[in-house]
C-alpha positions in Angstrom: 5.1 -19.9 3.1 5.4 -16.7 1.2 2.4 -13.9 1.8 2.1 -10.5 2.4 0.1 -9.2 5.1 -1.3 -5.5 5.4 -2.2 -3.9 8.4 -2.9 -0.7 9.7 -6.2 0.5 8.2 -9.1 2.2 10.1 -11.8 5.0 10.2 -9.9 8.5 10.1 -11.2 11.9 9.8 -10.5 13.8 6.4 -6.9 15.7 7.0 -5.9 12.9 9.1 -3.0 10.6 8.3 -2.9 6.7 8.7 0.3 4.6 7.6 -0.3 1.2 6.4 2.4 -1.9 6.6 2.7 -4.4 4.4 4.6 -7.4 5.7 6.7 -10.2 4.0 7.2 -13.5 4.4 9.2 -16.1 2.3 10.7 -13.2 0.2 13.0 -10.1 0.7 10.9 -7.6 -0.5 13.4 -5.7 -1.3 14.5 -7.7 -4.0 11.2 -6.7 -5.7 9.2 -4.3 -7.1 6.5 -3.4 -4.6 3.0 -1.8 -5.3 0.3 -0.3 -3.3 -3.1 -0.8 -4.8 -6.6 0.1 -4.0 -10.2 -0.7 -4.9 -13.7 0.9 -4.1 -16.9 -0.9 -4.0 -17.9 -1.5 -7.6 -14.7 -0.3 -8.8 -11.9 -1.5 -10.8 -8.5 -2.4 -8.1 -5.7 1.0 -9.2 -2.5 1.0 -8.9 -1.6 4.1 -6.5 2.1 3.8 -5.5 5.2 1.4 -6.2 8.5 1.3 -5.1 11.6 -0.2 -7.1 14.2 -2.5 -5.7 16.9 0.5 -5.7 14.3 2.7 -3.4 12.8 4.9 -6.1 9.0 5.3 -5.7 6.4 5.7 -8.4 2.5 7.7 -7.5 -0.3 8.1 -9.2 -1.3 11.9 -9.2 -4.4 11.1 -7.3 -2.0 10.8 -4.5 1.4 12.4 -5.2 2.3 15.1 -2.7 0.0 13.3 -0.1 1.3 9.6 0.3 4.9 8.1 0.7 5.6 4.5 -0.1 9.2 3.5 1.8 10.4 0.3 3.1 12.4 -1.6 6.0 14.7 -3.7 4.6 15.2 -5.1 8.3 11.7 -5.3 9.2 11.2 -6.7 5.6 8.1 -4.3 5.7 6.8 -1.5 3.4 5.0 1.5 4.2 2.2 3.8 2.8 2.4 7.0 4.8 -1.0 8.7 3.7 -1.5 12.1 5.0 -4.1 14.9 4.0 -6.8 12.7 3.6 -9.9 12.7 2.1 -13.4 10.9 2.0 -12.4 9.5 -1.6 -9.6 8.0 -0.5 -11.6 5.7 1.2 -11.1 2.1 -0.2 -9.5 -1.4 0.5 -6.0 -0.9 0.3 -3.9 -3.9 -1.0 -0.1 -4.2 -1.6 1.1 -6.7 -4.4 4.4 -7.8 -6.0 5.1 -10.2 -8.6 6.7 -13.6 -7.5 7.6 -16.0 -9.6 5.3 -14.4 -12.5 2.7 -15.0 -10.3 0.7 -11.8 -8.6 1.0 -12.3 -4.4 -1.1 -10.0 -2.9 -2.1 -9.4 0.6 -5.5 -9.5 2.0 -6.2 -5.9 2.3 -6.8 -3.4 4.4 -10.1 -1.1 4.7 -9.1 2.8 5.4 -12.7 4.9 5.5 -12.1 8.5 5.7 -15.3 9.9 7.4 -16.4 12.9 9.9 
């Protein structure tokens, strides 16, 4: 069965850090081109990071300088390092690829950034 599975969310306070996993199964994810998405309550899903079969990464500024997308070709895992942050960064966090021209994403992950 091919999915992806996230993990790691959870409440954090704002300047704290929190790396999410996404897990494969049923593909090589690095064969792909991965993306980290996220949506808000009421809000549209947005694209935030990707990273490219050869390793290069892609970020949306929102987030550039403060998250890292990497991955575990052994593990067959990729990251979101997220550090510095903030209350709006508080959404459900999905990664996605494209397999077999069909979007697989995983099931999410809430991260709330609150005192």
């Amino acid at each position: 069965q091919v999915q992806l599975v996230e993990s790691g969310g959870g409440l954090v306070q704002p300047g704290g850090s929190l790396r999410l996993s996404c897990a494969a199964s049923g593909i090589m994810l690095k064969a792909y081109t991965m993306h980290w998405y996220r949506q808000g309550p009421g809000k549209q899903r947005e694209l935030i990071a990707n990273i490219f079969s050869d390793g290069v990464s892609y970020y949306d500024d929102s987030v550039k300088g403060r998250f890292t997308v990497s991955r575990d070709d052994v593990k067959n895992t990729m990251y979101l390092q997220m550090n510095s942050l903030k209350p709006e960064d508080t959404d459900v966090y999905y990664c996605k690829t494209v397999y077999k021209a069909q979007n697989l994403w995983g099931q999410g992950t809430q991260v709330t950034v609150s005192s």
